[in-house]
VMD Tcl script that draws the C-alpha trace (Angstrom):
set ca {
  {-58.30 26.99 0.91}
  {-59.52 26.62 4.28}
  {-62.13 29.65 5.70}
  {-59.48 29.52 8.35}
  {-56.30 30.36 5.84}
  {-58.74 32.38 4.12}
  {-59.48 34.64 7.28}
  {-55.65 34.74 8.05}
  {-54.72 35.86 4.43}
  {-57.53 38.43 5.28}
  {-56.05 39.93 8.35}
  {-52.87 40.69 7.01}
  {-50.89 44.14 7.65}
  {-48.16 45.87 6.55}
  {-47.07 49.55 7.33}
  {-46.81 51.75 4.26}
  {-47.82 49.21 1.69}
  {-47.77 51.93 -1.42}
  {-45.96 51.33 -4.85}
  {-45.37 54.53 -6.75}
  {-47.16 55.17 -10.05}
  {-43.18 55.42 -11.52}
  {-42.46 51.55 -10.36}
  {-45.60 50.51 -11.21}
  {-45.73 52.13 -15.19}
  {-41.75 50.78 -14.84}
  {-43.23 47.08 -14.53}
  {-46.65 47.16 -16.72}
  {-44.47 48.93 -20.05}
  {-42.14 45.59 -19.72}
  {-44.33 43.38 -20.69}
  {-47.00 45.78 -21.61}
  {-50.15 44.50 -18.78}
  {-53.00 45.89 -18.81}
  {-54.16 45.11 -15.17}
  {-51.72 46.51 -11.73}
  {-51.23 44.02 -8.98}
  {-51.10 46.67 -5.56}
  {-49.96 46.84 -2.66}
  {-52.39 45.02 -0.25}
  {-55.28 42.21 -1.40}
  {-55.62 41.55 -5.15}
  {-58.22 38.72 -6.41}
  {-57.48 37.67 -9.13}
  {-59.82 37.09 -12.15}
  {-59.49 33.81 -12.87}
  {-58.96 33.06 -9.34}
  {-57.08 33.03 -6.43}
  {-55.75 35.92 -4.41}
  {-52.42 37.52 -3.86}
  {-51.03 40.02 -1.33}
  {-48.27 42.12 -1.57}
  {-46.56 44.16 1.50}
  {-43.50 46.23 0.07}
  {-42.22 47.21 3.65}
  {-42.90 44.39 5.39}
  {-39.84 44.15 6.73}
  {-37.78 47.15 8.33}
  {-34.91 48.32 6.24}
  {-32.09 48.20 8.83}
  {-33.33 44.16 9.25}
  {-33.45 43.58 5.71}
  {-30.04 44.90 5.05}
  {-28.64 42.80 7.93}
  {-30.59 39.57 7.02}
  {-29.46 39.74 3.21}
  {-25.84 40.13 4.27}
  {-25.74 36.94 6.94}
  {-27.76 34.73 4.08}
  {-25.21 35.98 1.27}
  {-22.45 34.72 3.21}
  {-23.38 32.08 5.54}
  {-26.10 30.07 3.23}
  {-23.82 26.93 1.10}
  {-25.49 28.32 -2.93}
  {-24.93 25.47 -5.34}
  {-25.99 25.77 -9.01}
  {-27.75 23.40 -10.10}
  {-29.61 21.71 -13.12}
  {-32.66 21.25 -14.24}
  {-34.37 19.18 -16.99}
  {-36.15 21.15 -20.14}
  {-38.17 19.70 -22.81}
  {-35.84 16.25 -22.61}
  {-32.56 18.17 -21.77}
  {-30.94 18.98 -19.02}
  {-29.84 22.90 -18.33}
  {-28.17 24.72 -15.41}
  {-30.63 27.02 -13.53}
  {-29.94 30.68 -13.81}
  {-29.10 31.53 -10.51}
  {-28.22 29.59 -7.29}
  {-30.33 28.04 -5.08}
  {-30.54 26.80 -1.32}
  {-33.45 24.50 0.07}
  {-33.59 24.47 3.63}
  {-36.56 22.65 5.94}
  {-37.99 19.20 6.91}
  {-38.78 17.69 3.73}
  {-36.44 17.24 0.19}
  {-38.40 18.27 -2.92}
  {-38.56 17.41 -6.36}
  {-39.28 19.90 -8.84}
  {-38.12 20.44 -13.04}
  {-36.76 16.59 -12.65}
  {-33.99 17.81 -9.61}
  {-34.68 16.58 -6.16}
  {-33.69 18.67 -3.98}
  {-31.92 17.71 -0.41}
  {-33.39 19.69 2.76}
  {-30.62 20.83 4.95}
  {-31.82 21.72 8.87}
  {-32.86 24.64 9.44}
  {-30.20 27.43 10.83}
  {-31.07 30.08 13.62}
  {-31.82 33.02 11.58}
  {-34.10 31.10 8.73}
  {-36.09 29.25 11.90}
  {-36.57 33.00 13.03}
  {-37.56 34.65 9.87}
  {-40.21 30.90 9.19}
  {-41.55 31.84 12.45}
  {-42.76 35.43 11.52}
  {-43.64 34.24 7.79}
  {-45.82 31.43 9.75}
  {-47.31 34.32 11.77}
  {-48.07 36.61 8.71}
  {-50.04 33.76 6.52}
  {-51.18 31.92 9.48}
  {-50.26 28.37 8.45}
  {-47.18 26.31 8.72}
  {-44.61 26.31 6.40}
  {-41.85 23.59 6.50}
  {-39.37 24.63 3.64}
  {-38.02 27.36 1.88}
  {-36.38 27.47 -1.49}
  {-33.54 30.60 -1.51}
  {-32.47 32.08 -5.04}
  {-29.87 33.76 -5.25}
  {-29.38 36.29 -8.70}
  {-26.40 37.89 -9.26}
  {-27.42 40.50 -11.34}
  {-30.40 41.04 -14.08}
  {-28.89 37.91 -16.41}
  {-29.95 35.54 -13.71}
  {-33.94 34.89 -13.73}
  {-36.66 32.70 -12.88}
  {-38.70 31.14 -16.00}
  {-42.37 30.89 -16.33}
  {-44.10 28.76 -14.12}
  {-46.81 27.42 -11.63}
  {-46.02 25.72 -7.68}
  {-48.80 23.17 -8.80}
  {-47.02 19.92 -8.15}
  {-48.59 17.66 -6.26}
  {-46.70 17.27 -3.14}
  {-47.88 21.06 -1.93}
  {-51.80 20.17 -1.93}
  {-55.02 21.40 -3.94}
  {-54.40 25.37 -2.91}
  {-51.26 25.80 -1.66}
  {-50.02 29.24 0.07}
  {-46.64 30.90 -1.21}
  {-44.98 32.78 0.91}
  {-42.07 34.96 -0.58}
  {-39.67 37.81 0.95}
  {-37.15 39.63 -1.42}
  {-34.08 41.24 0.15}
  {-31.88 43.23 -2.19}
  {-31.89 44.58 -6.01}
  {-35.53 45.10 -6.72}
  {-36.85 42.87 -9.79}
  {-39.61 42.66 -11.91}
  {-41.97 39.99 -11.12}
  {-44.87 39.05 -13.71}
  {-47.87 36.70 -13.03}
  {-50.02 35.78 -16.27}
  {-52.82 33.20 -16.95}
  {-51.69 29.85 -17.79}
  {-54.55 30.03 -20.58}
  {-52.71 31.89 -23.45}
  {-55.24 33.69 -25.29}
  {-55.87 35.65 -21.83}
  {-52.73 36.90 -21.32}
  {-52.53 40.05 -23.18}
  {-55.42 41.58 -20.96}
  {-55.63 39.41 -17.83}
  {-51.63 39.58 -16.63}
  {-50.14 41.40 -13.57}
  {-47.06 42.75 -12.92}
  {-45.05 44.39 -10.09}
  {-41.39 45.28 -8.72}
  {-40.33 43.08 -5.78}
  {-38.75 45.85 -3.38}
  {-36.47 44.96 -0.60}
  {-37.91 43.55 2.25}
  {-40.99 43.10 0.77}
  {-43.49 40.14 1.22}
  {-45.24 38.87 -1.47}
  {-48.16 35.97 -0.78}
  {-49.65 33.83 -3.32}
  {-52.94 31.86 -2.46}
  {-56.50 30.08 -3.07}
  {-56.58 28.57 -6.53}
  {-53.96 31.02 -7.94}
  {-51.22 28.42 -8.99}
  {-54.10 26.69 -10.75}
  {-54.80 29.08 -13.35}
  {-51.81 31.62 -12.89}
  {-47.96 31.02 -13.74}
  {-45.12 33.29 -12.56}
  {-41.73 34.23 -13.13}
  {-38.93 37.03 -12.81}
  {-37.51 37.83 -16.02}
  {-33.91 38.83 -16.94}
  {-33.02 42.33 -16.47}
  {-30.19 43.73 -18.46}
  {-30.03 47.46 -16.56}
  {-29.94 45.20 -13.47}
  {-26.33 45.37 -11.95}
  {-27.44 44.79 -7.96}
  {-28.27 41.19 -6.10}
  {-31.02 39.76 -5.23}
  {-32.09 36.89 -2.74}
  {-35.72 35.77 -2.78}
  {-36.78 32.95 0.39}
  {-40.18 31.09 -0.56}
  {-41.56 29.64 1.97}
  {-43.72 26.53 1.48}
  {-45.19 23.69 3.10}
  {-44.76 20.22 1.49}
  {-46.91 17.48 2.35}
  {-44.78 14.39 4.10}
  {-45.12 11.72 1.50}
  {-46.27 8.05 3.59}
  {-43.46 5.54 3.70}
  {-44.15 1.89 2.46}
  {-45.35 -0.74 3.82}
}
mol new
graphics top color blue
foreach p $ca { graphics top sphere $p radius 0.5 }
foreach p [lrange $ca 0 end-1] q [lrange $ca 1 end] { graphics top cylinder $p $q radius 0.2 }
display resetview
């Protein structure tokens, strides 16, 4: 990363970025962490750095932005291939922006970008201080729909790529853990992705780090999550 990206990460702000001790304890017995990622800057140990603002957006905003992308966005469910086999994703997804993407052996299509996602990429751009020219929107339905372990370390996003993600909705649990196994039962993180929240992942962190949102059976609400990336434009032939 850039000092540049480096400094904007840095200058960050959020109001009220707390997380009760209650959500927090909530999040670390689930998996059973030994390490809380807070509100605010967190560098991580084996690298990287992420930041987490649980209000960054106003709750009045965030209630009207998850209802317009719950029923104007086109959700498709689609599949994915898994150790030589393909599998539908559990949840639905959107991918909106200037490049398609290929990720899990599914390449995705881009489709423009509407009004209200242009708006809500141009406050993202302004909060991590680069530009971002996609964003990937998951839909869950309730806590059997989840995200599996992984890392955004494919090539097209660049050495240190910045991840920008807002939740709107049912908070979830969201777990970040070494890719190195034997330093997982000490070195993890954990936290509970509120509504309206920002959560920004940076520096080396998708090198050494993988992350997911587990399955939730108590979970009963919806959740949409926007992450925002930018994917390098791929040169055409000759």
């Amino acid at each position: 990363m850039s000092a540049s990206q480096l400094a904007a990460m840095s200058a960050l702000t959020s109001v009220g970025d707390t997380m009760s001790a209650t959500t927090w304890h909530a999040a670390s017995r689930y998996i059973g962490i030994s390490m809380e990622l807070a509100a605010g800057e967190t560098h991580l140990a084996f690298g990287g750095l992420v930041r987490f603002h649980p209000n960054w957006m106003d709750l009045p905003k965030a209630d009207d932005l998850l209802g317009e992308l719950r029923a104007s966005v086109g959700w498709s469910q689609g599949t994915i291939v898994l150790f030589g086999r393909e599998v539908q994703e559990p949840r639905l997804t959107a991918w909106y922006g200037d490049v398609d993407y290929t990720y899990s052996g599914r390449t995705v299509k881009a489709a423009p970008w509407p009004p209200v996602l242009a708006t809500l990429r141009s406050r993202v751009q302004a909060a991590v201080g680069v530009p971002l020219n996609t964003v990937l929107l998951n839909l869950y339905r309730d806590g059997k729909d989840s995200m599996g372990m992984h890392s955004d370390d494919e090539p097209e996003l660049g050495r240190d790529p910045i991840i920008a993600s807002v939740s709107l909705g049912a908070p979830r649990k969201f777990v970040l853990e070494p890719k190195r196994k034997s330093a997982r039962r000490n070195g993890s993180y954990a936290l509970v992705l509120s509504h309206g929240s920002l959560l920004v992942m940076a520096g080396s962190c998708q090198h050494h780090y993988r992350h997911g949102v587990p399955k939730e059976a108590k979970c009963r609400g919806e959740r949409i999550n926007l992450t925002f990336r930018h994917v390098l434009v791929q040169p055409s032939g000759p």
